[in-house]
C-alpha positions in Angstrom: 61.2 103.0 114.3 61.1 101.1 111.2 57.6 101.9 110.7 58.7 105.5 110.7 60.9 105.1 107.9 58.9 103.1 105.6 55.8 105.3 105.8 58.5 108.0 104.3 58.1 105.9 101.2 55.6 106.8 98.6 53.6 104.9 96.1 55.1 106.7 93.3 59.1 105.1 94.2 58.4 102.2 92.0 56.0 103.1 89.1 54.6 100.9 86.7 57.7 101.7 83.5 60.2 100.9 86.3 58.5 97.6 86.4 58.2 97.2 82.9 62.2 98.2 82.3 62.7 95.5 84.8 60.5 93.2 82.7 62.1 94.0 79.7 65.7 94.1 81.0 65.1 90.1 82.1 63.6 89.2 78.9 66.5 90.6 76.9 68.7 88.9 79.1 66.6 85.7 78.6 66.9 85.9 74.9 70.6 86.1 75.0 71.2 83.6 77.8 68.9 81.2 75.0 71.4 82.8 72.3 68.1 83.6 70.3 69.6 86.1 67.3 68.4 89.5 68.0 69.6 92.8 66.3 72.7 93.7 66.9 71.8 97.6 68.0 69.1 95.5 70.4 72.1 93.0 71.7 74.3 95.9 72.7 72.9 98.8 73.2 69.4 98.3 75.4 71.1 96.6 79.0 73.3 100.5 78.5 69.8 102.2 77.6 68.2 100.3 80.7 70.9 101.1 83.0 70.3 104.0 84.6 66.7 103.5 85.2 66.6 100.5 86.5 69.2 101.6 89.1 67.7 105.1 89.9 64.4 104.5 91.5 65.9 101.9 94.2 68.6 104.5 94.9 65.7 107.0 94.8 64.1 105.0 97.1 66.9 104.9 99.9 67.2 108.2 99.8 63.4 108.3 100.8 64.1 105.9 103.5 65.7 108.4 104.9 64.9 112.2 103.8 61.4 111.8 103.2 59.1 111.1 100.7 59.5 114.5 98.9 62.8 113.5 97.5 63.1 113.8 94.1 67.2 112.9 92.3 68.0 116.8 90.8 69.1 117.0 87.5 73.0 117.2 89.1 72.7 114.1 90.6 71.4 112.1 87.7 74.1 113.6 85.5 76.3 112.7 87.8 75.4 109.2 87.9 75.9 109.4 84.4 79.6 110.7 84.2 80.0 108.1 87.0 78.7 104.9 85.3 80.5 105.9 82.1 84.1 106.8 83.2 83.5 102.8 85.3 82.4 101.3 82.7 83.7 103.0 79.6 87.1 103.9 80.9 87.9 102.4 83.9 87.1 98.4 83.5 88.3 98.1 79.8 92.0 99.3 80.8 92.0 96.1 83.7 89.3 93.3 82.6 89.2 92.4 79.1 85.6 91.7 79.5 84.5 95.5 79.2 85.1 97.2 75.7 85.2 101.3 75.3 82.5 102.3 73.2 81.4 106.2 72.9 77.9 104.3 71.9 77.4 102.9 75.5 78.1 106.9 77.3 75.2 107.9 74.3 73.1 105.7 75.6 73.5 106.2 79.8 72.7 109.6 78.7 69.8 108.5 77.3 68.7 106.3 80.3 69.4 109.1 82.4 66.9 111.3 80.7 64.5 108.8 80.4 64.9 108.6 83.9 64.9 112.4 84.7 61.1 112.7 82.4 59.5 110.1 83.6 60.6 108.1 86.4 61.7 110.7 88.7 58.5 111.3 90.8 
C-alpha cells in the first residue's frame, strides 16, 4: 500500500529552487546565529520572503501522497495560506508573545513568497 502512495509522487514536488531556498534559508540563519552584520532589509525581511515557499512544496507534496500526482495548490489555496500566515503571525502572536512584532512589511513580503511560489514552484 505504501508503494501505491509514493509512486503518486512526482519528480517535480521538490525542484531544484526549493532546494536552493532551503539552502539559503540555513545560511541566513547561520549568519545570524554567528551574529555576522548583514543588512538590515536582509536580517528581517528574507526568513518572511522564504516562508511560503519553503512550506508549500512539502504541503504540496502531502497532498500528492494522497490525490495524485496531478495536484497542483490553486491560486485560492496559496492566497489563502497567505491571509493565514499573516493574521498568525502579524496579528495573532504579537497581541500574546512579545517575541512577534506587527509589521505591514512581513504581510508584503508572504505575498511575495506566495507568488514566487505560485510562478515557479507550483509544478
Amino acid at each position: 500500500m505504501a508503494h501505491r502512495a509514493v509512486s503518486r509522487v512526482n519528480r517535480g514536488t521538490f525542484p531544484p529552487l526549493f532546494w536552493a531556498f532551503a539552502a539559503l534559508y540555513l545560511m541566513h540563519r547561520g549568519v545570524a546565529w554567528l551574529d555576522v552584520p548583514c543588512p538590515a532589509w536582509l536580517q528581517f525581511y528574507l526568513d518572511d520572503l522564504l516562508c511560503l515557499p519553503l512550506i508549500l512544496p512539502p504541503t504540496l507534496f502531502l497532498m500528492r501522497l494522497f490525490y495524485g500526482p496531478e495536484v497542483r495548490l490553486s491560486l485560492y489555496q496559496i492566497l489563502f495560506v497567505v491571509v493565514y500566515v499573516s493574521v498568525v503571525f502579524e496579528l495573532f502572536l504579537p497581541t500574546f508573545m512579545p517575541r512577534y512584532t506587527t509589521d505591514a512589511w512581513d504581510v508584503f513580503h508572504y505575498a511575495l513568497g506566495g507568488l514566487i511560489y505560485l510562478r515557479f514552484l507550483n509544478r
